[in-house]
Biopython code that builds the backbone (N, CA, C, O; Angstrom):
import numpy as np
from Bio.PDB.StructureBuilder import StructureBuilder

atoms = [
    (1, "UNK", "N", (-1.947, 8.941, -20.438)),
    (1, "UNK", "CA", (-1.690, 7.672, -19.754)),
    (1, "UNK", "C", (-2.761, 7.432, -18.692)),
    (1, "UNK", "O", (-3.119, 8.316, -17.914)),
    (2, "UNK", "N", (-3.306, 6.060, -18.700)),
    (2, "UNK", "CA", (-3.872, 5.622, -17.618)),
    (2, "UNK", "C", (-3.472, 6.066, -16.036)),
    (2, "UNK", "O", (-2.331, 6.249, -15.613)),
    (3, "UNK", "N", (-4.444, 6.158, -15.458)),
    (3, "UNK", "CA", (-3.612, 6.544, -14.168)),
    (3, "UNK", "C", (-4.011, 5.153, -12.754)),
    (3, "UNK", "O", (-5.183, 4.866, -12.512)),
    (4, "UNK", "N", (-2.912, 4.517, -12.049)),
    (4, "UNK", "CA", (-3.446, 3.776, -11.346)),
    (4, "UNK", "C", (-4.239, 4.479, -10.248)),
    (4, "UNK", "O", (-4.604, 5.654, -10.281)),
    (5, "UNK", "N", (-4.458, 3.582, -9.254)),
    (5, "UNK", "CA", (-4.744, 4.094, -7.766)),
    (5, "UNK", "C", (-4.296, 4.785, -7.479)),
    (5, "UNK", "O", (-3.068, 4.846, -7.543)),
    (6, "UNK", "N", (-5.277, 5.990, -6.849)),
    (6, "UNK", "CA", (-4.713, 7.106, -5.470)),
    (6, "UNK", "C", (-4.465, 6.204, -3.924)),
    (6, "UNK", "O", (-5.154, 5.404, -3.291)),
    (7, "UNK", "N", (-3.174, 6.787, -3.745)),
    (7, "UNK", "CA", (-2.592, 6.173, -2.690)),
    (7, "UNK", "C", (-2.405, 6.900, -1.479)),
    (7, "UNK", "O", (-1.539, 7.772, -1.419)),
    (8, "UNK", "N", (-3.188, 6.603, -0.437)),
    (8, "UNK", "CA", (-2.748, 7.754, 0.780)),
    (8, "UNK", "C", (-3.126, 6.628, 2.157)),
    (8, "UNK", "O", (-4.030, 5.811, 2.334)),
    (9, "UNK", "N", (-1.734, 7.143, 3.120)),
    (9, "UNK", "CA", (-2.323, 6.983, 4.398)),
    (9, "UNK", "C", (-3.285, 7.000, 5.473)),
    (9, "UNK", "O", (-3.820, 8.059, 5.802)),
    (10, "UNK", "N", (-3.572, 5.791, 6.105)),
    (10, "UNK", "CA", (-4.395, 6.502, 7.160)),
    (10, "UNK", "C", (-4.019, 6.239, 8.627)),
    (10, "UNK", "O", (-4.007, 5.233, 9.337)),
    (11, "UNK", "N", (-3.596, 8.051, 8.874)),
    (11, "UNK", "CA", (-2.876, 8.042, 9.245)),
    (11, "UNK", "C", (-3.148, 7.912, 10.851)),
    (11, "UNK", "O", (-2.129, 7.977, 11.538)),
    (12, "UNK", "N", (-3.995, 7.792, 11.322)),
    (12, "UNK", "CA", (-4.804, 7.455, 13.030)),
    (12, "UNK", "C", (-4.395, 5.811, 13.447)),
    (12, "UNK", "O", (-4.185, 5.325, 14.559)),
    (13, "UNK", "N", (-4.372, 5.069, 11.846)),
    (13, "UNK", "CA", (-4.093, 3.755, 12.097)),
    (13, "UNK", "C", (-2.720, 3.415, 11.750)),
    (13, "UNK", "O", (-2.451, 2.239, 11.505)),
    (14, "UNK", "N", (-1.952, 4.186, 11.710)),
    (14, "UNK", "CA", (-0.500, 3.409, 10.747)),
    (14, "UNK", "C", (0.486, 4.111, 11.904)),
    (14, "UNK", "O", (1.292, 4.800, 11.278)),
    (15, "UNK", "N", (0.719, 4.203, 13.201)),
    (15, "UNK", "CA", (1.647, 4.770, 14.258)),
    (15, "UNK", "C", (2.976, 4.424, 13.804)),
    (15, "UNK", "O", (3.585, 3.363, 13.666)),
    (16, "UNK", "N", (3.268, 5.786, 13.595)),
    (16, "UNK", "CA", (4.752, 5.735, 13.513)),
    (16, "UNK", "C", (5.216, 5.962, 11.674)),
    (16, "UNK", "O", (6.349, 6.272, 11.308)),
    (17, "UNK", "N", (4.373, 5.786, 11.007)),
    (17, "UNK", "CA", (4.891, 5.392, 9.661)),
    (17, "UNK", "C", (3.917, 6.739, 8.744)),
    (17, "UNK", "O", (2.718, 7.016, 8.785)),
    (18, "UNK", "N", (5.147, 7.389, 7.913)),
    (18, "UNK", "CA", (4.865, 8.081, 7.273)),
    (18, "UNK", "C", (4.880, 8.113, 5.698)),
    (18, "UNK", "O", (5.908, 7.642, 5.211)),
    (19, "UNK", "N", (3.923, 8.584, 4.796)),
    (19, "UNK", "CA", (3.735, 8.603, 3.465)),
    (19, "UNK", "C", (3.995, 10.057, 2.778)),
    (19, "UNK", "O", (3.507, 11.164, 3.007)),
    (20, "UNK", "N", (5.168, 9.505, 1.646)),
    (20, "UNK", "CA", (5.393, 10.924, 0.632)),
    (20, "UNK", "C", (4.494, 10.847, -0.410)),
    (20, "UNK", "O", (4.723, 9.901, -1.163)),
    (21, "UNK", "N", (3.332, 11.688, -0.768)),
    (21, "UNK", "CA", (2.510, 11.181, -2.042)),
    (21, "UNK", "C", (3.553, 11.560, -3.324)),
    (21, "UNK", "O", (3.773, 10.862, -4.314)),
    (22, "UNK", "N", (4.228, 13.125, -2.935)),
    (22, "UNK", "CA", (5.047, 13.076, -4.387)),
    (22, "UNK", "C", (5.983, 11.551, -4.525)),
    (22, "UNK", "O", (5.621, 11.000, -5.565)),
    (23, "UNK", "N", (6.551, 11.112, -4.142)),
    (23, "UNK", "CA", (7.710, 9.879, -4.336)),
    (23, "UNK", "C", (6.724, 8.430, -4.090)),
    (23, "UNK", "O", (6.837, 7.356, -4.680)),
    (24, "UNK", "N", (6.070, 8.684, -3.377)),
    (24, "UNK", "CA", (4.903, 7.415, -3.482)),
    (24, "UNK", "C", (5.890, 6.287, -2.512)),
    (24, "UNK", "O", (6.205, 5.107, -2.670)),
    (25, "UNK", "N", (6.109, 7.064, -1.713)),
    (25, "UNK", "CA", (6.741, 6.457, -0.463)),
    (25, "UNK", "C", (6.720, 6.173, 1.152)),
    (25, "UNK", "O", (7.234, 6.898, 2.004)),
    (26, "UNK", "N", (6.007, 4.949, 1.375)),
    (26, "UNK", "CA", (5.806, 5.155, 2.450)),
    (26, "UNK", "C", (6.778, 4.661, 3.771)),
    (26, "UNK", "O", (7.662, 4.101, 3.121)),
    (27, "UNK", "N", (7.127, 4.528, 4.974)),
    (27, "UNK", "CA", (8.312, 5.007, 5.813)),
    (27, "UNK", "C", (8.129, 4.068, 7.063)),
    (27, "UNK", "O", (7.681, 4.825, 7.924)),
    (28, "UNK", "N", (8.234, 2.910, 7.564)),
    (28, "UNK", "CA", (7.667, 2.026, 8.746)),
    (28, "UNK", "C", (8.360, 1.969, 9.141)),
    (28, "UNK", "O", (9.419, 1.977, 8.514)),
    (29, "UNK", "N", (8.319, 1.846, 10.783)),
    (29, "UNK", "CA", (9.164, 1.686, 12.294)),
    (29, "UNK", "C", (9.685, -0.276, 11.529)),
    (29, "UNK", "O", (8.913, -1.068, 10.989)),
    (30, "UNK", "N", (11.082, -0.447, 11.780)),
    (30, "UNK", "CA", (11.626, -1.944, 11.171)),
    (30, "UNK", "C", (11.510, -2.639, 12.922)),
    (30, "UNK", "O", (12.438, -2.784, 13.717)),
    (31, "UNK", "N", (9.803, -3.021, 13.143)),
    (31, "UNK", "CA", (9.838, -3.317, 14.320)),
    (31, "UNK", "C", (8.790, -4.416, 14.151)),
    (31, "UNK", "O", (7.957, -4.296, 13.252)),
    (32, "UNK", "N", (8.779, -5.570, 15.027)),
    (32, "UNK", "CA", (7.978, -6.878, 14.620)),
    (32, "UNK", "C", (6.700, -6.480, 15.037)),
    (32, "UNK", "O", (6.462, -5.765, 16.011)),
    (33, "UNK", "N", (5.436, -7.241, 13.831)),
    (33, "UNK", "CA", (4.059, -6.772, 14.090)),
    (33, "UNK", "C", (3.602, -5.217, 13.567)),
    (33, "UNK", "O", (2.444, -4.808, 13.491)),
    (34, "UNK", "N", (4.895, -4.437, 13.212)),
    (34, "UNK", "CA", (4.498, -3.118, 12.741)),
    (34, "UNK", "C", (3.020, -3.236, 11.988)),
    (34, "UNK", "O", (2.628, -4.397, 11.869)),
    (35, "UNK", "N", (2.250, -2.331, 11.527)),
    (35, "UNK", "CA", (1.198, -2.274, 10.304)),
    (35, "UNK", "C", (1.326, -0.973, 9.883)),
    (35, "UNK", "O", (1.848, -0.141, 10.625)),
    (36, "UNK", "N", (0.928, -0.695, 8.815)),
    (36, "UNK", "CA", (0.427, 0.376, 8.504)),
    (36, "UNK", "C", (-0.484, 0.413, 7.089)),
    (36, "UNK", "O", (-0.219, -0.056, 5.981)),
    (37, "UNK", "N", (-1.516, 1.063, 7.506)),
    (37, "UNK", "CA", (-2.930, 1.313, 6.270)),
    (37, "UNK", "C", (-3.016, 1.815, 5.323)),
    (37, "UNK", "O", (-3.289, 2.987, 5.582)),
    (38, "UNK", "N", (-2.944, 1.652, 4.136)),
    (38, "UNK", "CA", (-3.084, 2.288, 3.042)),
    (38, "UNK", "C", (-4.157, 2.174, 2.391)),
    (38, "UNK", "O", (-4.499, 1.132, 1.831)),
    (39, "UNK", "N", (-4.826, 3.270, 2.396)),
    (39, "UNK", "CA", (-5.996, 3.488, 1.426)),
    (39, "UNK", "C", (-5.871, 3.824, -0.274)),
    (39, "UNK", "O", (-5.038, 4.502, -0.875)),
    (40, "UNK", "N", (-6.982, 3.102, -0.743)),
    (40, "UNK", "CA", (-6.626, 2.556, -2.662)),
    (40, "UNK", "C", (-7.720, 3.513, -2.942)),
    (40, "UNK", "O", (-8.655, 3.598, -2.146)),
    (41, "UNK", "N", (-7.672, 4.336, -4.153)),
    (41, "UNK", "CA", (-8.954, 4.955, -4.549)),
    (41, "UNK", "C", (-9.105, 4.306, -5.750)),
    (41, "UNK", "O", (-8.039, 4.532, -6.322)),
    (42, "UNK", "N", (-9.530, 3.889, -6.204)),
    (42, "UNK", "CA", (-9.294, 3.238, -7.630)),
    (42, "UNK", "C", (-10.579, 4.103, -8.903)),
    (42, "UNK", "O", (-11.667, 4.604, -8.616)),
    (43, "UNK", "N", (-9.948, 4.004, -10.206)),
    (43, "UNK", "CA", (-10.719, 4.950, -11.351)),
    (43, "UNK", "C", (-12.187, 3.895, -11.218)),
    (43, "UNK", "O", (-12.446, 2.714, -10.986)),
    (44, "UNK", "N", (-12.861, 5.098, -11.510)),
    (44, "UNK", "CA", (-14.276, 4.371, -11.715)),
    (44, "UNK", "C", (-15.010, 4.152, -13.124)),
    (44, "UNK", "O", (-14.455, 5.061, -13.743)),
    (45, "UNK", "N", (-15.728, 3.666, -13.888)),
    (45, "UNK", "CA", (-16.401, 4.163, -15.211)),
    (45, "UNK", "C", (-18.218, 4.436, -14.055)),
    (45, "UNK", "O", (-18.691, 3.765, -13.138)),
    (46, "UNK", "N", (-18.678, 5.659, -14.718)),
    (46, "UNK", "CA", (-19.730, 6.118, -14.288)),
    (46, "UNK", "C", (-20.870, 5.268, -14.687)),
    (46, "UNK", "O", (-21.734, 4.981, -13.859)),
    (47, "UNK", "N", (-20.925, 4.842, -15.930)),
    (47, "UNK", "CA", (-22.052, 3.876, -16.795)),
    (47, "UNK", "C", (-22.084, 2.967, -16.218)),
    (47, "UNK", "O", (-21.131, 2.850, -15.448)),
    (48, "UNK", "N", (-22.915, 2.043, -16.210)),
    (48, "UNK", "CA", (-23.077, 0.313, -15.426)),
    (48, "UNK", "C", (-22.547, -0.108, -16.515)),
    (48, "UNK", "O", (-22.634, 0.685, -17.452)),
    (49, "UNK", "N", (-21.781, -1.546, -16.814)),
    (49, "UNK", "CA", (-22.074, -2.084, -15.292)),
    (49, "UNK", "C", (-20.322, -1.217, -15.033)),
    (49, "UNK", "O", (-19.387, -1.262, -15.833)),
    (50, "UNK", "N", (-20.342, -0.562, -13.803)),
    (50, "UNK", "CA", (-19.762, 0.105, -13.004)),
    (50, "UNK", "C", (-18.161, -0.691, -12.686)),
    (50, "UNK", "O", (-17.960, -1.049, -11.525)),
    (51, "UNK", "N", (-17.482, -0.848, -13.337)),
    (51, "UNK", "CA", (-16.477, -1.857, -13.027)),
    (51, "UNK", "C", (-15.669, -0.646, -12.413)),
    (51, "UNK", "O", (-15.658, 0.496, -12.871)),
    (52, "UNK", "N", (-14.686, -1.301, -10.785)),
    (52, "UNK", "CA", (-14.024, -0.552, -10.394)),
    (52, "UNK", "C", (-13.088, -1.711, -9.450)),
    (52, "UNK", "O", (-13.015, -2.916, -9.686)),
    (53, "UNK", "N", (-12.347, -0.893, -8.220)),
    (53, "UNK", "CA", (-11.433, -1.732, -7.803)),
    (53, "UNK", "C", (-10.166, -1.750, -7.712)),
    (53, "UNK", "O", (-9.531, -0.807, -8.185)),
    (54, "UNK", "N", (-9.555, -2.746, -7.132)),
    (54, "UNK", "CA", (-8.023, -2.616, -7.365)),
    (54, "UNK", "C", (-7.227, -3.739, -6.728)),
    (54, "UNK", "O", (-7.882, -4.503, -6.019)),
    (55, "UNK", "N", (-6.210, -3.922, -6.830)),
    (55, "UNK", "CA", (-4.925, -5.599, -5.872)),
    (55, "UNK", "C", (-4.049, -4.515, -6.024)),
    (55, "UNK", "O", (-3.897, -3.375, -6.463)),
    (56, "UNK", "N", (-3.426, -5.712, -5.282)),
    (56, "UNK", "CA", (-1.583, -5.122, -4.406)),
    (56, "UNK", "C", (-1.244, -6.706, -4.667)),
    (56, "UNK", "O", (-1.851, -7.743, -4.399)),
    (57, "UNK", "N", (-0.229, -6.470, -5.194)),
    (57, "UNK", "CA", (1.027, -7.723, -5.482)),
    (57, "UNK", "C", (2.460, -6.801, -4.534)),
    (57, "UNK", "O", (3.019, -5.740, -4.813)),
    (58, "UNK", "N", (2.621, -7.531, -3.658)),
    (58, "UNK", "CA", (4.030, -7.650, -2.977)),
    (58, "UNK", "C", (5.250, -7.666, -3.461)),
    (58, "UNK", "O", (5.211, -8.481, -4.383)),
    (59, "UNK", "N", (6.047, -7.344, -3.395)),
    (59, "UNK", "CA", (7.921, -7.603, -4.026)),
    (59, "UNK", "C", (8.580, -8.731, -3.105)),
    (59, "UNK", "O", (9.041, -9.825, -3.430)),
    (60, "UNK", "N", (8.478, -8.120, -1.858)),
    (60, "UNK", "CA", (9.316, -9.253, -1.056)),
    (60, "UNK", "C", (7.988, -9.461, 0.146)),
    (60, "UNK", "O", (7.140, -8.711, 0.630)),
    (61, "UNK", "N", (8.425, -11.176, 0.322)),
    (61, "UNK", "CA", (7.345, -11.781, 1.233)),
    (61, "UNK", "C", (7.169, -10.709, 2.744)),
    (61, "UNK", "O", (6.124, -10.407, 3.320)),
    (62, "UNK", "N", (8.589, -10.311, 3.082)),
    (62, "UNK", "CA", (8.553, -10.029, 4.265)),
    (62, "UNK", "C", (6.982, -9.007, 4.915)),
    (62, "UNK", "O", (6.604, -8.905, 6.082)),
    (63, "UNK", "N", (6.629, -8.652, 4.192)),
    (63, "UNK", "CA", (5.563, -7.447, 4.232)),
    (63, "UNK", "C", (4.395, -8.451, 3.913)),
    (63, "UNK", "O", (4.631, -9.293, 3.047)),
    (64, "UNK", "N", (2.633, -8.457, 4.779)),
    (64, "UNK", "CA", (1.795, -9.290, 4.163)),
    (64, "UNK", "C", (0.657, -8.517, 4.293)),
    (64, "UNK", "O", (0.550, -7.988, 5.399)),
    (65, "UNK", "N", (-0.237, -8.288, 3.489)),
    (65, "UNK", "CA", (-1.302, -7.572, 3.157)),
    (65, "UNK", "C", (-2.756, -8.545, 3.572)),
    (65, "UNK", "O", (-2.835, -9.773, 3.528)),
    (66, "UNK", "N", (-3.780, -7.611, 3.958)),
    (66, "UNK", "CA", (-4.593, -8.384, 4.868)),
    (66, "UNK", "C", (-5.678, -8.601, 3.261)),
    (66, "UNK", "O", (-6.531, -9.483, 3.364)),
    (67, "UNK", "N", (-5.635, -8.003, 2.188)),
    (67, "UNK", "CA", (-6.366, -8.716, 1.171)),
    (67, "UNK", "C", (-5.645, -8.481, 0.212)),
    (67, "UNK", "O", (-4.700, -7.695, 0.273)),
    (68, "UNK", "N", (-6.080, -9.325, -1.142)),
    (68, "UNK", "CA", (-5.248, -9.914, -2.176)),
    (68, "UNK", "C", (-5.618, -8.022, -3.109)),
    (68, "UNK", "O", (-4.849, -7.196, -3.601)),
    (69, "UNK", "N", (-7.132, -8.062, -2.951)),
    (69, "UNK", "CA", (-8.226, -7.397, -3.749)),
    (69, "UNK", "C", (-8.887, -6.650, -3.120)),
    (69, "UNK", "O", (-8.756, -6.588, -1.898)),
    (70, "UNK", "N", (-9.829, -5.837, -3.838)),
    (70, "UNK", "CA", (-10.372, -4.859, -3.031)),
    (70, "UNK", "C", (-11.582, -4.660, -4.148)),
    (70, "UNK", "O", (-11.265, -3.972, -5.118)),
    (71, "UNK", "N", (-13.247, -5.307, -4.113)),
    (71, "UNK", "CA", (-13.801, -4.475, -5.805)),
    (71, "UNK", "C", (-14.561, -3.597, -5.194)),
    (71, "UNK", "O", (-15.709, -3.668, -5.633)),
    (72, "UNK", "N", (-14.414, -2.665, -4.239)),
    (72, "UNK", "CA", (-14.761, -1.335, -4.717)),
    (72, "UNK", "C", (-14.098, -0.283, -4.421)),
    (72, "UNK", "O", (-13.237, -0.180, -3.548)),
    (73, "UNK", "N", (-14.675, 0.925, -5.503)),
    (73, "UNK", "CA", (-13.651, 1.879, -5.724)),
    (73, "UNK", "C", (-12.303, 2.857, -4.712)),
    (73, "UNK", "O", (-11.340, 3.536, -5.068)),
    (74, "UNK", "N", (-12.815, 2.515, -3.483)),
    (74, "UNK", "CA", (-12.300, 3.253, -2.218)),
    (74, "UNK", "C", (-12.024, 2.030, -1.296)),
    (74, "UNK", "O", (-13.011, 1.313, -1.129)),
    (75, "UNK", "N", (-11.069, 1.710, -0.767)),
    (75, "UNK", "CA", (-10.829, 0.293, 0.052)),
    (75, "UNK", "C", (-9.740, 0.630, 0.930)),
    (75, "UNK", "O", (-9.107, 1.584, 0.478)),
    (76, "UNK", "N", (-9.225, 0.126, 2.188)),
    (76, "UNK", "CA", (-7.925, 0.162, 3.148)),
    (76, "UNK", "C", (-7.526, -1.299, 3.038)),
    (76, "UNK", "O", (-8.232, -2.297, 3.178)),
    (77, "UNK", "N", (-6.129, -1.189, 2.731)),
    (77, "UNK", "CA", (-5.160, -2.058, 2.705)),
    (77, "UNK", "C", (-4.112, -1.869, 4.170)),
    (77, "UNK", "O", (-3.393, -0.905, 4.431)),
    (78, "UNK", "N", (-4.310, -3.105, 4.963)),
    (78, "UNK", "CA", (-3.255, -3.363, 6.108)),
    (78, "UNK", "C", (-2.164, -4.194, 5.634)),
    (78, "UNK", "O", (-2.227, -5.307, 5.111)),
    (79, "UNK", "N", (-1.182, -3.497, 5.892)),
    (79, "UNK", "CA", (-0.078, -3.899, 5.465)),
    (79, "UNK", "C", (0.945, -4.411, 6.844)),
    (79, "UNK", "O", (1.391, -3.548, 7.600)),
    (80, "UNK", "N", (1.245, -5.869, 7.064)),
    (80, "UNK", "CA", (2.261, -5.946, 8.479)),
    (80, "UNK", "C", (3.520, -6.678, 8.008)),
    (80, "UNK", "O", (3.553, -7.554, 7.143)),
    (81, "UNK", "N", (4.724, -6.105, 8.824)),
    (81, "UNK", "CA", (5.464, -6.508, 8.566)),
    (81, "UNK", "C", (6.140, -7.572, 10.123)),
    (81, "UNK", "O", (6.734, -7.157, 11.118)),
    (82, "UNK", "N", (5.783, -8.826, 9.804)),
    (82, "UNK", "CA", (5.308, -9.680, 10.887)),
    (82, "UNK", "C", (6.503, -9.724, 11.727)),
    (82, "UNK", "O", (6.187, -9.927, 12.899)),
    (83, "UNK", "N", (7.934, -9.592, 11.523)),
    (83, "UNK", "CA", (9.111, -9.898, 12.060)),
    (83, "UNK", "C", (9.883, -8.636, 11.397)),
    (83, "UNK", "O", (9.622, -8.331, 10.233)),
    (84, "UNK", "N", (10.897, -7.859, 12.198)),
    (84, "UNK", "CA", (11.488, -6.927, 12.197)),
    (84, "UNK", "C", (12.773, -7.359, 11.254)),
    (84, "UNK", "O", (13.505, -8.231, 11.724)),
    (85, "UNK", "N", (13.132, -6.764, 9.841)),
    (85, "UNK", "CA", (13.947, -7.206, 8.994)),
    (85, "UNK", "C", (15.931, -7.309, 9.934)),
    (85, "UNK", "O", (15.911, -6.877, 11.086)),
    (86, "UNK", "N", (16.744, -7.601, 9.647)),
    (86, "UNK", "CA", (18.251, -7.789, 10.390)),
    (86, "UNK", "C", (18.709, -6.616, 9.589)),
    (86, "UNK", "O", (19.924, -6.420, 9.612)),
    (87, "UNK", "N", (17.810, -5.610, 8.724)),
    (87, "UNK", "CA", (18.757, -4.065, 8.253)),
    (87, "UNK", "C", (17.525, -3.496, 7.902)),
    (87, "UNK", "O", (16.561, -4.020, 7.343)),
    (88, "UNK", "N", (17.724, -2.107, 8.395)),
    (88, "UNK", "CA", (16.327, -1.420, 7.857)),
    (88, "UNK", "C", (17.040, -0.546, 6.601)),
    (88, "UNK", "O", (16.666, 0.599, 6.343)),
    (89, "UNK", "N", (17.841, -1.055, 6.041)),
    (89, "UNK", "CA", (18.070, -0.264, 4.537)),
    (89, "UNK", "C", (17.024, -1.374, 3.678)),
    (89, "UNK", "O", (16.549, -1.121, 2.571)),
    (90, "UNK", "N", (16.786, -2.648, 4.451)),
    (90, "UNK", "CA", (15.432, -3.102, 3.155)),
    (90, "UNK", "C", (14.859, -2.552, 2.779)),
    (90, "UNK", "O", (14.469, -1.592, 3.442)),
    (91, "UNK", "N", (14.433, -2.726, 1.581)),
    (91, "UNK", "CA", (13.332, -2.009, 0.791)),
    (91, "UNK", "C", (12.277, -3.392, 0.260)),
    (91, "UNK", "O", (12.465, -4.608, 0.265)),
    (92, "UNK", "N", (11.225, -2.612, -0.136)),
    (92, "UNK", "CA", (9.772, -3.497, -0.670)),
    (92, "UNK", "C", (9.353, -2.618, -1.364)),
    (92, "UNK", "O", (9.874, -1.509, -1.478)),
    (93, "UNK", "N", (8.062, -3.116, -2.081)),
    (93, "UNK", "CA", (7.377, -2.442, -3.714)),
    (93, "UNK", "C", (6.095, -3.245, -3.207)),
    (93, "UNK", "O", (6.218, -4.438, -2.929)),
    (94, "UNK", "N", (5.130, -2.737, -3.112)),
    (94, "UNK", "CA", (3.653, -2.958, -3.598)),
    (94, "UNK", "C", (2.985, -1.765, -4.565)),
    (94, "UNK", "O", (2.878, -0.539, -4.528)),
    (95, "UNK", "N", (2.577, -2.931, -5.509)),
    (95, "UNK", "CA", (1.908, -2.527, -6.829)),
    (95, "UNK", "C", (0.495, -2.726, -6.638)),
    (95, "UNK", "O", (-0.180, -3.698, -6.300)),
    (96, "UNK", "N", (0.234, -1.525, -6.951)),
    (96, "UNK", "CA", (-1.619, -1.568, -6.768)),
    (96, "UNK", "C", (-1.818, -1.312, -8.004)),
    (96, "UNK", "O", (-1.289, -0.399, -8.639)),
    (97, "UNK", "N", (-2.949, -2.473, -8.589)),
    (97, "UNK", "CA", (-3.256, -2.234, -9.788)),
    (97, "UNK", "C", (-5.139, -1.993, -9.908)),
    (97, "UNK", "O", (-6.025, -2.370, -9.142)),
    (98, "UNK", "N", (-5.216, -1.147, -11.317)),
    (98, "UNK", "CA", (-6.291, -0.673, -10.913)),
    (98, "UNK", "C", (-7.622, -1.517, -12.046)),
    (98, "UNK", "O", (-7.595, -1.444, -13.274)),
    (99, "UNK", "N", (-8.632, -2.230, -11.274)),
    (99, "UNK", "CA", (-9.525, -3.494, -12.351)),
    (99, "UNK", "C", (-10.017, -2.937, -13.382)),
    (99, "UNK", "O", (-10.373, -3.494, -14.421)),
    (100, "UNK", "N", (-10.061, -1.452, -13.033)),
    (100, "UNK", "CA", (-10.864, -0.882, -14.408)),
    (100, "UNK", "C", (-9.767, -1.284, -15.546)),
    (100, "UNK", "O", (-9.763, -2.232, -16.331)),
    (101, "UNK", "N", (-8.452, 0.224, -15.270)),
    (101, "UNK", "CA", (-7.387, 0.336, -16.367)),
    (101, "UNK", "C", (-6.563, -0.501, -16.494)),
    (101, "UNK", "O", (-5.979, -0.525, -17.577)),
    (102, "UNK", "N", (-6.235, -1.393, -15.573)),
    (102, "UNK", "CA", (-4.797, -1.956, -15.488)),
    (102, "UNK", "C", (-3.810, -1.452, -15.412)),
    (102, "UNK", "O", (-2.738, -1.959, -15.741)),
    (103, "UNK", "N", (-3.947, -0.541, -15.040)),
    (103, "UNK", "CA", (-2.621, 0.913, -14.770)),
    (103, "UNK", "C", (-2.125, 0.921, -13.614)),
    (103, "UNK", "O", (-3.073, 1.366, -12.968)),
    (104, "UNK", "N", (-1.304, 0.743, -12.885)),
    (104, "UNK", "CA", (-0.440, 0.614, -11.478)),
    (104, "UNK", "C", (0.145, 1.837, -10.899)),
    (104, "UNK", "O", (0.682, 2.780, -11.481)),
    (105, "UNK", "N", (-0.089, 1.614, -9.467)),
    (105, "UNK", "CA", (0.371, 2.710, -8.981)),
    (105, "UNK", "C", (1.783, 1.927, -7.926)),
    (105, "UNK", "O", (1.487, 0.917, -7.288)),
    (106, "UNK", "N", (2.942, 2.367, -7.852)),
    (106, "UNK", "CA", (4.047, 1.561, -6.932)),
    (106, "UNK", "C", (4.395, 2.145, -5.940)),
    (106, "UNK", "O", (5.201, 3.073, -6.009)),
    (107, "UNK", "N", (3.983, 1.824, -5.050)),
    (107, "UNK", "CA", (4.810, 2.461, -3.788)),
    (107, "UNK", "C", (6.061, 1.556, -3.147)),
    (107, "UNK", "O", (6.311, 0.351, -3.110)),
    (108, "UNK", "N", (6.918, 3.142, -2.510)),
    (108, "UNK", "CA", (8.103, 1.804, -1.875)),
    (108, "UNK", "C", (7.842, 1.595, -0.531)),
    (108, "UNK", "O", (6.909, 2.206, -0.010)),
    (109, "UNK", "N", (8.189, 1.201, -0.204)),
    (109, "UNK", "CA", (8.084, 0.746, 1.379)),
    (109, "UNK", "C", (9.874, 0.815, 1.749)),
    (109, "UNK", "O", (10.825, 0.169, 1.308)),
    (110, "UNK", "N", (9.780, 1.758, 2.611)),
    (110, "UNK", "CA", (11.156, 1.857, 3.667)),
    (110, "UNK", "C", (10.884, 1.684, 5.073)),
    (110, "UNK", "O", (9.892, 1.915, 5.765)),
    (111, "UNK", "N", (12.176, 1.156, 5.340)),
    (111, "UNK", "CA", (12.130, 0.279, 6.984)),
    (111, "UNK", "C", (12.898, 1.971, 7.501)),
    (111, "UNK", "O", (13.485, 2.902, 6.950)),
    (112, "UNK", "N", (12.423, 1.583, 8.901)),
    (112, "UNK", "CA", (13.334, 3.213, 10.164)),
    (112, "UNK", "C", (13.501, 2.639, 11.112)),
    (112, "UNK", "O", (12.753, 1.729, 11.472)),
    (113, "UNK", "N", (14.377, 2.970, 11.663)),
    (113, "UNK", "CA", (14.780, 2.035, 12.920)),
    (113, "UNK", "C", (14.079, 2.565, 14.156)),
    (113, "UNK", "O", (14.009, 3.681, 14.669)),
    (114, "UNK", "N", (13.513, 1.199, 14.494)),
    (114, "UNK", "CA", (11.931, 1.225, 15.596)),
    (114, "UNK", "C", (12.625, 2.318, 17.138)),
    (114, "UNK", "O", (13.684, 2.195, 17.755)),
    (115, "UNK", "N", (11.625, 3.196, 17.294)),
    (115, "UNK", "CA", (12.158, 3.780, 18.580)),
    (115, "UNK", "C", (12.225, 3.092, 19.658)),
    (115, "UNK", "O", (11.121, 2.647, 19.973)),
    (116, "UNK", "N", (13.057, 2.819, 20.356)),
    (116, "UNK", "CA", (12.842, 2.156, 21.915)),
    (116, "UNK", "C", (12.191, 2.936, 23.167)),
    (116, "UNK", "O", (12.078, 2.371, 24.254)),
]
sb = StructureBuilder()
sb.init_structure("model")
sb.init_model(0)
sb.init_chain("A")
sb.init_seg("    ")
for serial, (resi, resn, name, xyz) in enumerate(atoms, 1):
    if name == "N":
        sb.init_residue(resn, " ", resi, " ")
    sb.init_atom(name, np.array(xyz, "f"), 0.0, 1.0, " ", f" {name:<3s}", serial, name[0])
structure = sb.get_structure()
């Protein structure tokens, strides 16, 4: 099977919010303006012309990503969640798909209730 994007935190920029790579889950304070960064590795072909890359399609609006796309192979995705949801049992799905394969990688997105 195709494999999508490698998905990992970065984690100097994403305060407060933590990523499981086994479950492909990442963990945000449910607090307004939150962000947190996710870095895309996307498959490469070695031969020119070199097609590589990757997008994130959203599940629910509440979460907004600072680009649609990304065409090259290694990219950071900011992810904010502009207004603090009324339950942090919400959940969200961004799908990163990858331009070479078309193979997707899904992460969930879970809300934690923001520390005071």
């Amino acid at each position: 099977a195709l494999s999508g994007p490698e998905i990992s935190l970065v984690a100097d920029e994403s305060e407060g919010c933590t990523y499981d790579a086994v479950t492909k889950t990442v963990t945000i304070p449910n607090k307004n303006g939150q962000t947190v960064k996710l870095k895309a590795v996307a498959p490469t072909l070695a031969a020119p012309p070199a097609t590589t890359g990757s997008s994130v399609a959203i599940t629910n609006a509440w979460i907004t990503a600072d680009a649609a796309s990304i065409a090259t192979a290694e990219g950071i995705y900011t992810f904010t969640l502009p207004t603090a949801q009324g339950s942090s049992d919400a959940t969200n799905a961004l799908t990163f798909k990858s331009t070479l394969t078309g193979a997707t990688t899904v992460v969930t997105v879970k809300l934690k209730d923001a520390a005071l």
